[in-house]
C-alpha positions, 0 to 999 in steps of 0.5 A, a space after each residue: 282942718 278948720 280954716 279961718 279964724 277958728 283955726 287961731 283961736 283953737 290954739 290958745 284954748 289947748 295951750 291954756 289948758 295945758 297950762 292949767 293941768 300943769 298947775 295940777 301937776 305941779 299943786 299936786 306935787 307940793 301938797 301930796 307926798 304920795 304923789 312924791 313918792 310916786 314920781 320920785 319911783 317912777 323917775 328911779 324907775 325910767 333911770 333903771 330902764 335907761 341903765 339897762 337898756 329897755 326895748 320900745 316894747 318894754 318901755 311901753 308897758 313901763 310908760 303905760 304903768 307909770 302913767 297910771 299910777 300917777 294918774 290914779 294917784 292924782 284922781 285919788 287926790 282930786 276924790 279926797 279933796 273935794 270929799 273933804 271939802 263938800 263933807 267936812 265932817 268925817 263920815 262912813 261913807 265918805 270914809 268908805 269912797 276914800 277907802 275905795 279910792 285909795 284903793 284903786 291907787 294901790 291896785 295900780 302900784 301893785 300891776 305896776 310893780 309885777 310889770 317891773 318886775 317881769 321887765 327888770 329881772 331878765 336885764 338884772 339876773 
């Protein structure tokens, strides 16, 4: 552990940029509606597992796909908004890389939903 003065300035920094990332969050949230969206499932799915009533184990894979889907989703956000602002002007490649992003955001919502679907059916059925 630092001692010292280095110690108190360490605190401020990480909290400073917590604060930033939760501007992210929040900016992402009022201007992206498939961040919405995402969220908005993401919540009716941690609904869905307190309901039934989720182990520590399947909590963990439900936690791990929703933070990856919003974290890919936010990624995604991040790639197309500074595409856009670098190549205003729509171009195959840049086109191209959107696609590719969006993409993976869609391969991470598909894993999550089968993971959802392996966790939830037993609890349901």
């Amino acid at each position: 552990m630092l001692h010292g003065s280095a110690d108190k300035s360490l605190f401020p920094q990480v909290w400073n940029r917590f604060v930033c990332a939760w501007k992210g969050v929040r900016a992402a949230y009022r201007e992206e509606q498939s961040f919405r969206i995402q969220l908005t499932a993401a919540g009716a799915v941690s609904l869905a597992g307190l309901i039934v009533g989720l182990s520590q184990t399947e909590w963990l894979f439900i936690v791990t796909a929703i933070g990856l889907v919003l974290s890919l989703e936010l990624l995604n956000t991040m790639i197309e908004k500074t595409l856009d602002l670098l190549h205003p002007t729509q171009h195959e490649r840049v086109k191209f890389i959107k696609d590719v992003s969006a993409a993976a955001v869609l391969i991470a919502s598909l894993a999550s939903v089968i993971v959802g679907l392996i966790i939830f059916v037993r609890h349901v059925l």
